[in-house]
C-alpha positions, 0 to 999 in steps of 0.5 A: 530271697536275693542272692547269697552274698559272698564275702570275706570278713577281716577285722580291723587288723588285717585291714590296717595291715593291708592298707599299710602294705599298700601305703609301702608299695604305692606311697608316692605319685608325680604331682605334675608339678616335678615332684611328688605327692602321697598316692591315694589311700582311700576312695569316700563314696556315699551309699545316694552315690551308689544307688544312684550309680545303679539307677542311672543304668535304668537299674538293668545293671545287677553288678559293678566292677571296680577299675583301678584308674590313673586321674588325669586329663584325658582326650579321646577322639570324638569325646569330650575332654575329661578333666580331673581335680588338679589335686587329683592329678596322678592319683590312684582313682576308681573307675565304676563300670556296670555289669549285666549277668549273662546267666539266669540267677545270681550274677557272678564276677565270672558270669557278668560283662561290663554294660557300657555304650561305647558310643556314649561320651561324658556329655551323653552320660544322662542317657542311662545304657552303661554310664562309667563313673570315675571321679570321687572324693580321694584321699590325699590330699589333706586339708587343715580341716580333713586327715585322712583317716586310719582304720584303727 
């Protein structure tokens, strides 16, 4: 039998309400350009994505935790530059990282560390030990043929 898993169902609602409240605090990003642009509303993920993301990590990984980001363009001596989307550019973004539990049993936010090589780069990401994914499909921006879609 697997772990239990814990969770917290909300209705559609609750769920509109809170995306609303976070559409209030977060509404608006420099678009790199002088001005402004709507921040990111939703992240679209594939479940292939996500079992691939695990598989990846030679499916030692039992967990994932989920960081806020900024999308950009990075540099980091010794590291190959990352470049973002340009629609993308200050957007709110996820930043996947792998976890491991440190316990026996079913792992938990408290019991599991972040399992990354550090001295691993965006072009070694093949390798499988700790691969931190960033870049998926966001919402803003629109196009004429996708609106971002309401939870209701």
């Amino acid at each position: 039998m697997g772990a239990k898993f814990y969770k917290k169902v909300i209705g559609k609602n609750i769920a509109d309400k809170m995306t609303k409240a976070y559409k209030k605090k977060y509404n608006k990003v420099d678009d790199g350009k002088g001005g402004k642009k709507d921040d990111t509303l939703s992240v679209w993920i594939s479940k292939d994505n996500i079992l691939q993301f695990f598989e990846g990590n030679n499916s030692a990984a039992d967990g994932l935790r989920i960081y806020f980001g900024v999308a950009g363009n990075y540099k980091h001596s010794g590291e190959t530059d990352v470049n973002c989307d340009p629609k993308y550019i200050n957007q709110t973004n996820l930043v996947f990282v792998p976890t491991l539990s440190t316990e026996t049993g079913a792992p938990t936010m408290t019991n599991s560390v972040n399992y990354i090589d550090n001295n691993k780069d965006a072009t070694s990401l093949s390798s499988g030990l700790g691969d931190i994914e960033d870049e998926f499909d966001m919402c803003p921006p629109e196009t004429a043929s996708h609106k971002c879609p309401e939870i209701i």
